[in-house]
C-alpha positions as CSV (number, residue, x, y, z in Angstrom):
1,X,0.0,0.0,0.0
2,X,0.9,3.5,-0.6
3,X,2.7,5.2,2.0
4,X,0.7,8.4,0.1
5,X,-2.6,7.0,0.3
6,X,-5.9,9.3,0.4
7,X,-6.4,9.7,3.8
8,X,-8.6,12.3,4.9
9,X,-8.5,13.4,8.9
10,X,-11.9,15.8,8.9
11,X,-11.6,17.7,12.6
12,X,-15.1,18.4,13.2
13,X,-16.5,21.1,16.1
14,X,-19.3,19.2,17.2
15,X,-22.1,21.1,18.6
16,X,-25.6,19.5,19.4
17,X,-29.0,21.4,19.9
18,X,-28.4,20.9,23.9
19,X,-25.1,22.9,23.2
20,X,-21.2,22.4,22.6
21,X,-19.2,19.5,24.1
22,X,-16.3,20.8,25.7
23,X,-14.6,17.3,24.8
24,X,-16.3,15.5,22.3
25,X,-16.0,12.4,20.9
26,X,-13.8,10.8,18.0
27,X,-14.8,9.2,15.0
28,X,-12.7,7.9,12.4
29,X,-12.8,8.3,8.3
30,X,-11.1,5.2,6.5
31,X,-8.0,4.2,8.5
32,X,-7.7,7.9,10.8
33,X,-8.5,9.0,14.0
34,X,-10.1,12.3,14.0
35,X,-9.9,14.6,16.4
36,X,-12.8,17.3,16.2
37,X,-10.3,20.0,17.6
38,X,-9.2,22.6,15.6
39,X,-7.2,23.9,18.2
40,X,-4.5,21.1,17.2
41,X,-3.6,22.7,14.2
42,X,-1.8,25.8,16.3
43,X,0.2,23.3,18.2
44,X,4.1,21.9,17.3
45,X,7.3,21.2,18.2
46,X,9.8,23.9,18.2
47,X,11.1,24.9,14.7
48,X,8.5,22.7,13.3
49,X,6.8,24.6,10.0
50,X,2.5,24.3,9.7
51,X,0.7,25.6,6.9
52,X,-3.4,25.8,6.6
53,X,-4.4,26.8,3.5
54,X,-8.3,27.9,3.6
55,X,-10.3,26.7,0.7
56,X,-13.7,26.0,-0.3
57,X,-15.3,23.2,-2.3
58,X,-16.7,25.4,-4.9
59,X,-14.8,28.5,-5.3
60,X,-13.4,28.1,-9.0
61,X,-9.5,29.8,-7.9
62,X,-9.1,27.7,-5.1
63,X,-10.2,24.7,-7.0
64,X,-7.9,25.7,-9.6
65,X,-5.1,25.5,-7.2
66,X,-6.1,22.1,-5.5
67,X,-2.8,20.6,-7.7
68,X,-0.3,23.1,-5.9
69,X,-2.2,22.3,-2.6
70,X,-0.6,18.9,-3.2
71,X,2.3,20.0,-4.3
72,X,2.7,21.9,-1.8
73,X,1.9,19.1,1.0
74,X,4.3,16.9,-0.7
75,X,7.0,19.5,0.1
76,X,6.1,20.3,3.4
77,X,6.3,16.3,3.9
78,X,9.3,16.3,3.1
79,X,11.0,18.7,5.0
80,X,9.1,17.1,8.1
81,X,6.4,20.4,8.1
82,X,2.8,19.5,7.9
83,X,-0.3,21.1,5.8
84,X,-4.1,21.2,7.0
85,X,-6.5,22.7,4.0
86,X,-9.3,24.1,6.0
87,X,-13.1,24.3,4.7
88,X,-13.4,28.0,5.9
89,X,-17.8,27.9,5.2
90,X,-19.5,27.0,8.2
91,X,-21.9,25.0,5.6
92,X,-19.3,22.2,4.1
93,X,-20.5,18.9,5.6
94,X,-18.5,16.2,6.1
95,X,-19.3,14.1,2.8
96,X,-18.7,17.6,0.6
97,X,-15.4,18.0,2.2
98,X,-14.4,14.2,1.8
99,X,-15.6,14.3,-2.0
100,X,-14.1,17.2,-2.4
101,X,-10.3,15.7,-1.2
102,X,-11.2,12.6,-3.6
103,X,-12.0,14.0,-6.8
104,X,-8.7,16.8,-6.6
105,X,-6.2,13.6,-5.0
106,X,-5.9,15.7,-2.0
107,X,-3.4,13.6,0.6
108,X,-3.2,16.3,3.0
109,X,-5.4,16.9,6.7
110,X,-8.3,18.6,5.7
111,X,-10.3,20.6,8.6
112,X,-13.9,21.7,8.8
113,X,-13.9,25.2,10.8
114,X,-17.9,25.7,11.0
115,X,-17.7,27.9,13.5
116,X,-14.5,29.4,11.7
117,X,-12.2,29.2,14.7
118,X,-9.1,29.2,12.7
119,X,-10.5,31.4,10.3
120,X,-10.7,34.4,12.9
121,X,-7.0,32.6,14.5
122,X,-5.8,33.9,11.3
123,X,-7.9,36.2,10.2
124,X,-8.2,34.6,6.9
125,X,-10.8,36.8,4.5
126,X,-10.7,34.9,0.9
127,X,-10.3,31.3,0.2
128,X,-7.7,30.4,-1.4
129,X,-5.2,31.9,1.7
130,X,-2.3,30.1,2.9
131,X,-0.7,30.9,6.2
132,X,2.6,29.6,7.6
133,X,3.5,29.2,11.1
134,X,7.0,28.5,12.7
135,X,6.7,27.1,16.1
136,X,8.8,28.8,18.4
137,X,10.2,26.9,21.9
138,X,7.7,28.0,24.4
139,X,5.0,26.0,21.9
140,X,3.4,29.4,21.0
141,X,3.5,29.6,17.1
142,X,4.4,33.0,14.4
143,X,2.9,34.1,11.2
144,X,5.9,33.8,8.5
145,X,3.4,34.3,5.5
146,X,0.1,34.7,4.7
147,X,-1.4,35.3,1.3
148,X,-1.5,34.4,-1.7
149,X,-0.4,31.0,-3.2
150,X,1.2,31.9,-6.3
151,X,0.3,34.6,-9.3
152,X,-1.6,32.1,-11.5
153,X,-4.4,34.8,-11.1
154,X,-3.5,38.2,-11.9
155,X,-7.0,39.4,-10.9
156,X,-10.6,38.4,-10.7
157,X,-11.1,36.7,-14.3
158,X,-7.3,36.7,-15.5
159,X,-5.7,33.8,-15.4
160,X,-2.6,32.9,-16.6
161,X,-1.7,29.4,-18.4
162,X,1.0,29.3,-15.5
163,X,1.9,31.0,-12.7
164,X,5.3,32.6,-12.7
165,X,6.0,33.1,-9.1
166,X,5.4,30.5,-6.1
167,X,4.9,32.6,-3.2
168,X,4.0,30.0,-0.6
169,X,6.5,27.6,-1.7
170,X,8.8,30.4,-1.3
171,X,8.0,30.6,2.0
172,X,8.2,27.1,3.3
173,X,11.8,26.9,2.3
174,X,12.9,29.9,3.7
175,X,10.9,29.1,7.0
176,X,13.2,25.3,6.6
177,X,16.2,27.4,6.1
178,X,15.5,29.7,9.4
179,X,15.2,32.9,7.3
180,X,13.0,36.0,7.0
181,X,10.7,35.7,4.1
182,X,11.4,38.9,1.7
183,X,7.6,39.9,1.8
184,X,5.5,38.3,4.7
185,X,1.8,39.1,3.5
186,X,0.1,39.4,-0.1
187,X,-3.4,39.9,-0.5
188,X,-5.2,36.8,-1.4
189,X,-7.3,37.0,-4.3
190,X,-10.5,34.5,-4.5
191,X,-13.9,34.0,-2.9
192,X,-14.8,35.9,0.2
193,X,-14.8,34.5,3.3
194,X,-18.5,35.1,4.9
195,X,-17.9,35.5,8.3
196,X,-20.3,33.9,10.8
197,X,-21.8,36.6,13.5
């Protein structure tokens, strides 16, 4: 088998009509635990490098970016980081968000955030964004980047064929290489994040 297999880890806030369990329980999709909280995603080991990239099953520019979310991961795997894409609409259910990973071969952790916990962590506004972390040693984490993913759209409307410039990617390896990243934030460009009141 695969050591790159699909596997999907869905953290789920899970909140009842009777109101929120502070600890709730864990289910599993295919051969993963998952554990419903978010909060996991700002924790790591000193120097260790975390990137959530928020997304949404049918927002056309992050769609069109689902192969560099891979690419991306794959990198990030390498150099012994970790990636979580994060469904930043309270209304992605479960089965959207697992279809979703299937039909793009997305191999990363994907997160629901229906009460957009990470989404106001970050204070994420379009989907696609990418943020990168570095863990520091007291377990608290910093913002490297946060932006854009690359320049394959110029604008609403214009794409290019292919994009030119790798922004994240940039990123990540200076955040490997312990080094200031030349421009830390880029405005995203994409769908709007609605934010829940």
């Amino acid at each position: 088998m695969s050591s790159r297999m699909l596997a999907i880890s869905v953290l789920l806030s899970v909140c009842t009509m009777l109101g929120c369990s502070s600890t709730p329980a864990s289910t599993s999709v295919g051969t993963r635990a998952v554990n419903p909280d978010l909060k996991k995603a700002l924790q790591g080991q000193p120097g260790e490098v975390a990137v959530l990239i928020f997304a949404s099953p049918d927002c056309p520019i992050s769609n069109a970016l689902a192969p560099e979310y891979q690419r991306v991961h794959e990198q990030l795997l390498e150099g012994g980081g970790r990636m979580y894409l994060v469904h930043a609409r309270g209304d992605v259910t479960r089965s959207a968000a697992e279809k979703h990973a299937e039909a793009y071969k997305l191999q990363m952790e994907v997160l629901l955030d229906p009460q957009q916990y990470l989404v106001q962590k970050m204070d994420a506004t379009v989907t696609p964004e990418a943020v990168v972390l570095l863990f520091k040693d007291d377990g608290s984490w910093k913002k490297i980047y946060q932006g854009k993913i690359n320049d394959l759209y110029a604008s609403l409307g214009n794409r290019r064929d292919h994009p030119t410039q790798f922004w994240l990617r940039d990123a990540i390896d200076a955040s490997f290489r312990g080094e200031a990243v030349e421009i830390a934030y880029r405005a995203p460009l994409g769908c709007y994040i609605e934010r829940i009141r």
